[in-house]
LUMVOBA-372725 format. One record per residue: y, x, z of N, C-alpha, C in turn. Coordinates in steps of 0.05 Angstrom, whole numbers, padded with zeros to 5 digits, always signed. Layout:
<recs>
YXZYXZYXZ/...
</recs>
This chain:
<recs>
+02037+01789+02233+02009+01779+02231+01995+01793+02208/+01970+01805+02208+01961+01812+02190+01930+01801+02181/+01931+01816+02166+01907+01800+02148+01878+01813+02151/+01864+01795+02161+01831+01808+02176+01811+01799+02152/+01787+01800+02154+01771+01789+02145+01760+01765+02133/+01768+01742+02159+01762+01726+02161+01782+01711+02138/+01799+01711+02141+01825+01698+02121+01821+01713+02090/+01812+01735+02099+01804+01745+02076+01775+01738+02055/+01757+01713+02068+01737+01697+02063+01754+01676+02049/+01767+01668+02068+01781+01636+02059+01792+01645+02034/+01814+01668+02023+01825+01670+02001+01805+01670+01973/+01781+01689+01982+01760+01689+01956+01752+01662+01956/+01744+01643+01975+01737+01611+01969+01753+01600+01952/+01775+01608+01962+01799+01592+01947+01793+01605+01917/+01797+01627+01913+01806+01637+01881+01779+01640+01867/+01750+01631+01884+01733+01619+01865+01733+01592+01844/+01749+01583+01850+01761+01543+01828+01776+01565+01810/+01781+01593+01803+01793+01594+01785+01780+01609+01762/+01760+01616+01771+01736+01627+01752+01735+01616+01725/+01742+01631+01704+01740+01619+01669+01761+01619+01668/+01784+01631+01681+01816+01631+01672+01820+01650+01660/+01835+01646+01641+01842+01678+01630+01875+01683+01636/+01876+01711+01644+01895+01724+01646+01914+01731+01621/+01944+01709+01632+01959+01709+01602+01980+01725+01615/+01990+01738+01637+02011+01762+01638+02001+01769+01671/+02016+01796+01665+02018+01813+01685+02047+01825+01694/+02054+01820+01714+02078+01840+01719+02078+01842+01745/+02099+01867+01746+02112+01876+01786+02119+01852+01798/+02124+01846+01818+02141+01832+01830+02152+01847+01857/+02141+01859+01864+02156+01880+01893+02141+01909+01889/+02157+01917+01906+02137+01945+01918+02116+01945+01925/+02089+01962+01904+02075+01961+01918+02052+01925+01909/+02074+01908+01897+02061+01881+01892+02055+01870+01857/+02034+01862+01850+02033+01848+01820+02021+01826+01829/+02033+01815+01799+02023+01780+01803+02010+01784+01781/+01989+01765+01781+01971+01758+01750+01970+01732+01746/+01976+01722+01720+01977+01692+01712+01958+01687+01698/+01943+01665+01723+01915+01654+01712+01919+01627+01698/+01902+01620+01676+01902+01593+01666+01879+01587+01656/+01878+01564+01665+01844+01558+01652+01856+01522+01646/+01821+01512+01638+01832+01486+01643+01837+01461+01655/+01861+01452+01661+01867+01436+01688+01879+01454+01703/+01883+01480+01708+01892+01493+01728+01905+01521+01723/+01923+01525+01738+01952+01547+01731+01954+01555+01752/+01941+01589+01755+01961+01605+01791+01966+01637+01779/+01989+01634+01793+01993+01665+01806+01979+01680+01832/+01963+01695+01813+01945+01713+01837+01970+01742+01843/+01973+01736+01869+01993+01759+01885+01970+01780+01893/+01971+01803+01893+01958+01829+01904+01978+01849+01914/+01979+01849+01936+01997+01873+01947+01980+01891+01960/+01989+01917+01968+01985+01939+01981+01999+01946+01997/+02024+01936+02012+02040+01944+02022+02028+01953+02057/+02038+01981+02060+02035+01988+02078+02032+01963+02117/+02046+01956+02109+02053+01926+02127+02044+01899+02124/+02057+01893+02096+02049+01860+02088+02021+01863+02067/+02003+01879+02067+01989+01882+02044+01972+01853+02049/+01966+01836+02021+01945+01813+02027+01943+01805+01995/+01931+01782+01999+01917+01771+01963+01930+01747+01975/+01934+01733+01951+01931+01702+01952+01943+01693+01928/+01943+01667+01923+01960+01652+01899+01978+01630+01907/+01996+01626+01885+02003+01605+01886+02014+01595+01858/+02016+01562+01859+02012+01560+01831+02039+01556+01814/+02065+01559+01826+02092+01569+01812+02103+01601+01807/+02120+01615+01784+02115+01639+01785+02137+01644+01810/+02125+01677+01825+02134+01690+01845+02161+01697+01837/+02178+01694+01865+02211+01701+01858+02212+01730+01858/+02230+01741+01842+02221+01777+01844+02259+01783+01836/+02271+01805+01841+02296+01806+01843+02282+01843+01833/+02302+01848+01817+02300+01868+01804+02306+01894+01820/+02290+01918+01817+02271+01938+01837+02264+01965+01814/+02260+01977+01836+02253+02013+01814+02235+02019+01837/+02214+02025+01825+02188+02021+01842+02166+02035+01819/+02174+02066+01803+02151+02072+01786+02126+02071+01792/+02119+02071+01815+02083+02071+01822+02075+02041+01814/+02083+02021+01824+02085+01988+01813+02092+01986+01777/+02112+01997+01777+02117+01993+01744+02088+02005+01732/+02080+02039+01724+02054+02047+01710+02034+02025+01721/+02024+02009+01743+02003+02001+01745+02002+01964+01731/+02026+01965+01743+02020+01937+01716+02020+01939+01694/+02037+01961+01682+02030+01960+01646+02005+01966+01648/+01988+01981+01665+01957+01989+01657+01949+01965+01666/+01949+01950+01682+01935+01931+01688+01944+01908+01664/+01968+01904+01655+01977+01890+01633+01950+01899+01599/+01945+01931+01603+01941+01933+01577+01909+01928+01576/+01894+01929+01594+01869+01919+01599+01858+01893+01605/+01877+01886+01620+01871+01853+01629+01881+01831+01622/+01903+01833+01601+01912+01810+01594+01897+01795+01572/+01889+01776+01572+01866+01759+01552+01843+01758+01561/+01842+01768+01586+01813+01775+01596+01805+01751+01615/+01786+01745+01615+01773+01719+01642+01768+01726+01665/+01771+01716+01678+01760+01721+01708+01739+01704+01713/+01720+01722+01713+01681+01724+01723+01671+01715+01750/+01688+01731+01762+01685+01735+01797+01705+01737+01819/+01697+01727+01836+01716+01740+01862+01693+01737+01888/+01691+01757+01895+01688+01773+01927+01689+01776+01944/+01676+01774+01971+01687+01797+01991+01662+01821+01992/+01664+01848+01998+01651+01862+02000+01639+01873+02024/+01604+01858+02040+01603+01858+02065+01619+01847+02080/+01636+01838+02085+01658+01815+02099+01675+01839+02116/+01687+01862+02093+01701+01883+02098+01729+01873+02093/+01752+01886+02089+01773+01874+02084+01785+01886+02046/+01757+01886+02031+01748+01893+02008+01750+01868+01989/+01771+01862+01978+01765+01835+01957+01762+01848+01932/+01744+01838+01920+01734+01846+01892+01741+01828+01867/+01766+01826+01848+01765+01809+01823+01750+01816+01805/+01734+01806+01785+01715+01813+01761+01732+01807+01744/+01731+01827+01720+01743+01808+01694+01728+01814+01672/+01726+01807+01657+01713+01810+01613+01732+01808+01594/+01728+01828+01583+01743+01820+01558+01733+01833+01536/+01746+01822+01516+01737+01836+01486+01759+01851+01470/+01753+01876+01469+01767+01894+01449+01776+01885+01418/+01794+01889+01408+01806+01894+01384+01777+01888+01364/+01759+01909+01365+01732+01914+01350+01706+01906+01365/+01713+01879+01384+01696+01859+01394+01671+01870+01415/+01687+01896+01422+01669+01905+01449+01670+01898+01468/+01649+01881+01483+01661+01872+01510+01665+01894+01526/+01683+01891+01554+01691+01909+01575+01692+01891+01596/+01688+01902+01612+01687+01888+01640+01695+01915+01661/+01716+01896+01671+01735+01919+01697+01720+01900+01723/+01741+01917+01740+01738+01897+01772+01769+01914+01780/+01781+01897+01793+01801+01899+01810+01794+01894+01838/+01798+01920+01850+01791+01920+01873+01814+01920+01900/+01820+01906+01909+01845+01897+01937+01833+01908+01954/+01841+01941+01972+01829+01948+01991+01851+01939+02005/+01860+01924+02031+01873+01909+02046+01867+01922+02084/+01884+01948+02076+01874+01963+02099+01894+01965+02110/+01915+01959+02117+01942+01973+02134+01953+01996+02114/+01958+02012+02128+01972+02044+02115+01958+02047+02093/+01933+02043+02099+01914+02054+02078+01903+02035+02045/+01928+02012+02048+01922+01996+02032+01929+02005+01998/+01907+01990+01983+01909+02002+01955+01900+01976+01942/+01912+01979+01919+01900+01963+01893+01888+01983+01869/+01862+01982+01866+01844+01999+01835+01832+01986+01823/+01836+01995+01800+01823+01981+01769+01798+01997+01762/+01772+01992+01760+01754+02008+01751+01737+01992+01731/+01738+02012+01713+01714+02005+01693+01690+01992+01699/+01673+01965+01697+01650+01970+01710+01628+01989+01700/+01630+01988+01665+01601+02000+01656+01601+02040+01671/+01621+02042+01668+01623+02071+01679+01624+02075+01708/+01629+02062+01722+01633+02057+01745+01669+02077+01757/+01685+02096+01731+01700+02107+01734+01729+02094+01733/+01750+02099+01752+01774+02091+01758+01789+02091+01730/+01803+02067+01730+01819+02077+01705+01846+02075+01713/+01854+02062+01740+01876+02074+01745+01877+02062+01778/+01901+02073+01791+01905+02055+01821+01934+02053+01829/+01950+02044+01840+01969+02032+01844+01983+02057+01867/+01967+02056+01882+01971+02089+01899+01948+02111+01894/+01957+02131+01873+01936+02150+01871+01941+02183+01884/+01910+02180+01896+01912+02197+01914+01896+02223+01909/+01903+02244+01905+01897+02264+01896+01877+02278+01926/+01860+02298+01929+01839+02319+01944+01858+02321+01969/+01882+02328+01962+01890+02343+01981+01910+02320+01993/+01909+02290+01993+01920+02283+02007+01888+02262+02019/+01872+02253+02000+01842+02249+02025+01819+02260+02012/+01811+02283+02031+01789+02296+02024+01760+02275+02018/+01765+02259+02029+01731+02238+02024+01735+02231+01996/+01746+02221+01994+01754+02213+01964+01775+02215+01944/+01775+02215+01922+01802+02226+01908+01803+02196+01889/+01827+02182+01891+01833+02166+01876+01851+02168+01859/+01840+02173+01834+01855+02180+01810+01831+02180+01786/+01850+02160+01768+01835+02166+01736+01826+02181+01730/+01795+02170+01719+01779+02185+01709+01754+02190+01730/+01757+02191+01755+01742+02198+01784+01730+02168+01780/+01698+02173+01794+01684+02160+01803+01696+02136+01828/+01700+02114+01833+01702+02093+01846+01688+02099+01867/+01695+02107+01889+01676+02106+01926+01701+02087+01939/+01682+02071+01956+01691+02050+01969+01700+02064+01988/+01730+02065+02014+01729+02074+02033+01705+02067+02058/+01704+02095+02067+01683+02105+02081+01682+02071+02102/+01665+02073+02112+01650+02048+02126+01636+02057+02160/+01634+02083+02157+01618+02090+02187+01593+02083+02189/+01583+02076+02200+01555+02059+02207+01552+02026+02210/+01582+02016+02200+01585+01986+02208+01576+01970+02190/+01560+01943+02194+01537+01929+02175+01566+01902+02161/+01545+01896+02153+01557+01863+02146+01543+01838+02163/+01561+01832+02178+01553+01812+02206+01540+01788+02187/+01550+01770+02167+01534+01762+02146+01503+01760+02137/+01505+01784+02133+01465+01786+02130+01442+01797+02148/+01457+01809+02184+01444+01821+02192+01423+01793+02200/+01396+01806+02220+01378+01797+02220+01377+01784+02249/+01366+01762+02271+01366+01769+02297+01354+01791+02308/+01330+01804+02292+01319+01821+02295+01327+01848+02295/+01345+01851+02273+01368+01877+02272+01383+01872+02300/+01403+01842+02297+01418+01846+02313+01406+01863+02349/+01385+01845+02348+01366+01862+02379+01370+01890+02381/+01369+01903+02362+01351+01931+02358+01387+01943+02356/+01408+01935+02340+01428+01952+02346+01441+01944+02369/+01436+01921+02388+01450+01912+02413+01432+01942+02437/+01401+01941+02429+01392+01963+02448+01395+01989+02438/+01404+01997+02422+01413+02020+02408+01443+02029+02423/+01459+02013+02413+01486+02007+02421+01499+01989+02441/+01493+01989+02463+01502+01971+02488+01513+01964+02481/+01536+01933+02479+01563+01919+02485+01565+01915+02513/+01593+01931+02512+01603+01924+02553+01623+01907+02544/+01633+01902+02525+01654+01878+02523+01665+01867+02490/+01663+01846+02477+01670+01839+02457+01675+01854+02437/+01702+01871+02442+01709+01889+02423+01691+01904+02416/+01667+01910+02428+01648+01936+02422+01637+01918+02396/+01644+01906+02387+01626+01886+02364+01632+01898+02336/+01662+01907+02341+01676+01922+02322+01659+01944+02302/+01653+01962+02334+01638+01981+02334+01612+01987+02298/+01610+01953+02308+01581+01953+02300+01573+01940+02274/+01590+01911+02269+01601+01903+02247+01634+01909+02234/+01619+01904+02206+01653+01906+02196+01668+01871+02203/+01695+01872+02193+01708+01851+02198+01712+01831+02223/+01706+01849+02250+01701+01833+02278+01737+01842+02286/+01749+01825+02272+01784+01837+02285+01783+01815+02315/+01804+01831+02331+01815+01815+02356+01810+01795+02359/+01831+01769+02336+01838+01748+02332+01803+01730+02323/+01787+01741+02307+01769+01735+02304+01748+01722+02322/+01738+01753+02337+01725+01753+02362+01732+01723+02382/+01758+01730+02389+01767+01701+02396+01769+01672+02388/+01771+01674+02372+01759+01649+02355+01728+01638+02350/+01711+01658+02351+01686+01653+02358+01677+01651+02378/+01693+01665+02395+01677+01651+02433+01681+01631+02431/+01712+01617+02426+01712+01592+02429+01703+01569+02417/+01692+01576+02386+01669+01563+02376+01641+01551+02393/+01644+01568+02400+01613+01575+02415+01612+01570+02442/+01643+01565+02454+01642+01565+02475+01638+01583+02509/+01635+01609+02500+01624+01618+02518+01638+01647+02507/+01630+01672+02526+01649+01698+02511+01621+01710+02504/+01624+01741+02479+01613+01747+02467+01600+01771+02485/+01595+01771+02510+01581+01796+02521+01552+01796+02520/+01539+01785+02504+01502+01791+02506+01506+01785+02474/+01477+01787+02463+01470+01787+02435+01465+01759+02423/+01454+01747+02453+01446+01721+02439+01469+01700+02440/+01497+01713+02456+01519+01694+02452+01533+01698+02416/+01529+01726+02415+01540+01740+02390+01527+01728+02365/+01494+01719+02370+01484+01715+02349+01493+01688+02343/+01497+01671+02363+01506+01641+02355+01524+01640+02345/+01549+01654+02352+01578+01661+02341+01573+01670+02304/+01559+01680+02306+01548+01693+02279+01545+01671+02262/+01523+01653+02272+01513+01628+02254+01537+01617+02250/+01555+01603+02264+01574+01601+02259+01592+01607+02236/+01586+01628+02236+01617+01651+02218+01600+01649+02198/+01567+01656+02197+01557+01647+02163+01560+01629+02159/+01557+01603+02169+01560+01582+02157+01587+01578+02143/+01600+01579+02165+01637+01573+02146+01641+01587+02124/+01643+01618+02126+01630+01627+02101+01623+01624+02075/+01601+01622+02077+01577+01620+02061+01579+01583+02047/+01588+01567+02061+01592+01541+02055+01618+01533+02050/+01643+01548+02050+01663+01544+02048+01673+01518+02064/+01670+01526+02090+01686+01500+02105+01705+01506+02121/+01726+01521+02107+01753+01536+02122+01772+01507+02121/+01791+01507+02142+01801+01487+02154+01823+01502+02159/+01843+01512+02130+01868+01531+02141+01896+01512+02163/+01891+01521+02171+01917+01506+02188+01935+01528+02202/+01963+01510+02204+01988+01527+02215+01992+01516+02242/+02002+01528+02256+02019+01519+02277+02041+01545+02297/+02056+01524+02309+02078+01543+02319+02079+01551+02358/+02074+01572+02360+02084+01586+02384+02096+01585+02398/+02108+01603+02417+02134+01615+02430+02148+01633+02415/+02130+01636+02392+02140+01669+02381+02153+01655+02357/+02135+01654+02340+02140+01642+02317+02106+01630+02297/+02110+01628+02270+02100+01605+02256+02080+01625+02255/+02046+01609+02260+02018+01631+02255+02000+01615+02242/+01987+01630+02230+01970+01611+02207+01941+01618+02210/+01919+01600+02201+01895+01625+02202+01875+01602+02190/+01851+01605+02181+01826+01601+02166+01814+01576+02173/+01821+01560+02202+01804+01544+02206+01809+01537+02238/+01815+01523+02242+01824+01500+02274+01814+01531+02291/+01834+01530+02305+01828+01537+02337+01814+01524+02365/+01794+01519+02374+01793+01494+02391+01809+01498+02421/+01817+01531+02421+01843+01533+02444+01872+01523+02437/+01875+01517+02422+01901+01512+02414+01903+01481+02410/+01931+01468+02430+01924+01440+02421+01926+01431+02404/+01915+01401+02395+01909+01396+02361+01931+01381+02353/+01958+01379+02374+01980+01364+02366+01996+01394+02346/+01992+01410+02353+02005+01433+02352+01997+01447+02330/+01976+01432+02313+01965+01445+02292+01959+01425+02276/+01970+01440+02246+01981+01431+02214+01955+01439+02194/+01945+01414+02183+01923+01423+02162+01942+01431+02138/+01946+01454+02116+01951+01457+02098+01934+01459+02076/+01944+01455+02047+01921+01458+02032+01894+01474+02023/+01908+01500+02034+01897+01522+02023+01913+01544+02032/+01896+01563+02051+01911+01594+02067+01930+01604+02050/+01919+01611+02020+01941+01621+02000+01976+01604+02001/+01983+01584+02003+02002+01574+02007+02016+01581+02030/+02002+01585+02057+02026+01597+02070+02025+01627+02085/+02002+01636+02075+02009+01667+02068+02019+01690+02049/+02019+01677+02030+02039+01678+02018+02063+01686+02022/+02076+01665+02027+02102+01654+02037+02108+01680+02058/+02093+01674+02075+02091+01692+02107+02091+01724+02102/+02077+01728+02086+02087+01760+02077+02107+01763+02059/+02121+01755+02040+02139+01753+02023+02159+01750+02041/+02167+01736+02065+02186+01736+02086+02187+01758+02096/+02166+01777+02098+02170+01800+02112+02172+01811+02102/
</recs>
């Protein structure tokens, strides 16, 4: 099971209640994975960030992560850098970027000689292409990344210290979020849809699992603009209002989790949990 967009909303809802925490340690915990220990007051989590080619995802939870000792130098250099910048620092913000699979952490902190600094940790949560980077904000320049990738392994961009921060490339795809009905018209006659998936095409974050979840919101399948645009209202609202409804339930296959009731799926068969981060978590750490 992997991690789309949409789940990728529910986690920034969630790790907004943790805003004013400051970060009291940093370390590895897998390949490819760091935990950061947030504390504020009333409240204690481990924020997990992986990149892993397979299980890459965000989430927290609020006991520390089990970790069994590992030689993993690309993980080791990025948490002492992330250790030597971020520890004492607050967390400002959290993100999604256009409802891409782009989570953004903010942090502040104050120097030795009482200069503030402000980074962002950025979770690109792409499959193969998954990365964790630390960038300066006032400079807008990398100060380090977890997988750094030099010219000659991606010509669009070079991720490595010191280089300017470019978001991976995007294509022509909007943020379903803020488009307009008016836009939506104008790129539906621009861009035909002959079937659901062409939605992809057109917005970011329209995965499989999604798409399907919104017909059935809505009731109806997503082949015209004005079924798509209702689907839409929808997906802002939950969104934008935080009314995710993470629930589990089990298969033929095995255990699947996701952001918010299915109305195809019976409701004997489905488990409210507290919060997505709890059993995704879990769910990639198993894998």
């Amino acid at each position: 099971m992997l991690v789309d967009s949409f789940m990728l909303a529910a986690v920034v809802h969630e790790l907004r209640a943790f805003q004013g925490a400051t970060v009291r340690r940093i370390r590895p915990v897998a390949p490819w994975q760091i935990a950061l220990l947030l504390q504020g007051r009333g409240n204690r989590a481990w924020v997990l960030a992986s990149a892993h080619t397979r299980y890459a995802h965000v989430g927290w939870q609020p006991e520390a992560p089990f970790s069994e000792p590992f030689e993993h130098p690309e993980t080791v250099r990025f948490a002492e850098t992330l250790s030597r910048h971020l520890e004492g620092a607050k967390l400002v913000g959290a993100e999604q970027v256009d409802f891409d699979r782009l989570l953004l952490l903010r942090f502040v902190t104050v120097t030795p000689l009482g200069e503030r600094k402000r980074f962002a940790l950025w979770a690109e949560i792409m499959g193969k292409h998954s990365n964790l980077v630390l960038v300066d904000e006032e400079s807008q320049l990398i100060v380090d990344a977890l997988k750094r990738l030099p010219s000659s392994v991606n010509r669009y961009r070079e991720v490595l210290p010191n280089r300017p921060y470019l978001r991976p490339p995007t294509g022509e795809r909007r943020n379903p979020l803020a488009v307009t009905p008016d836009e939506l018209s104008q790129l539906a006659t621009l861009h035909p849809v002959a079937e659901p998936r062409d939605w992809a095409k057109l917005f970011f974050g329209m995965s499989e699992a999604l798409l399907t979840l919104m017909a059935e919101q809505i009731g109806e399948p997503l082949n015209n603009p004005d079924a798509f645009g209702r689907a839409l209202q929808w997906l802002r609202e939950t969104v934008q209002q935080g009314k995710f409804t993470p629930t589990v339930w089990r298969d033929k296959v095995a255990l699947s989790f996701g952001a918010t009731r299915s109305p195809a799926i019976k409701v004997p068969s489905q488990r409210r949990v507290p919060n997505l981060s709890a059993i995704s978590v879990r769910h990639f750490a198993s894998g």
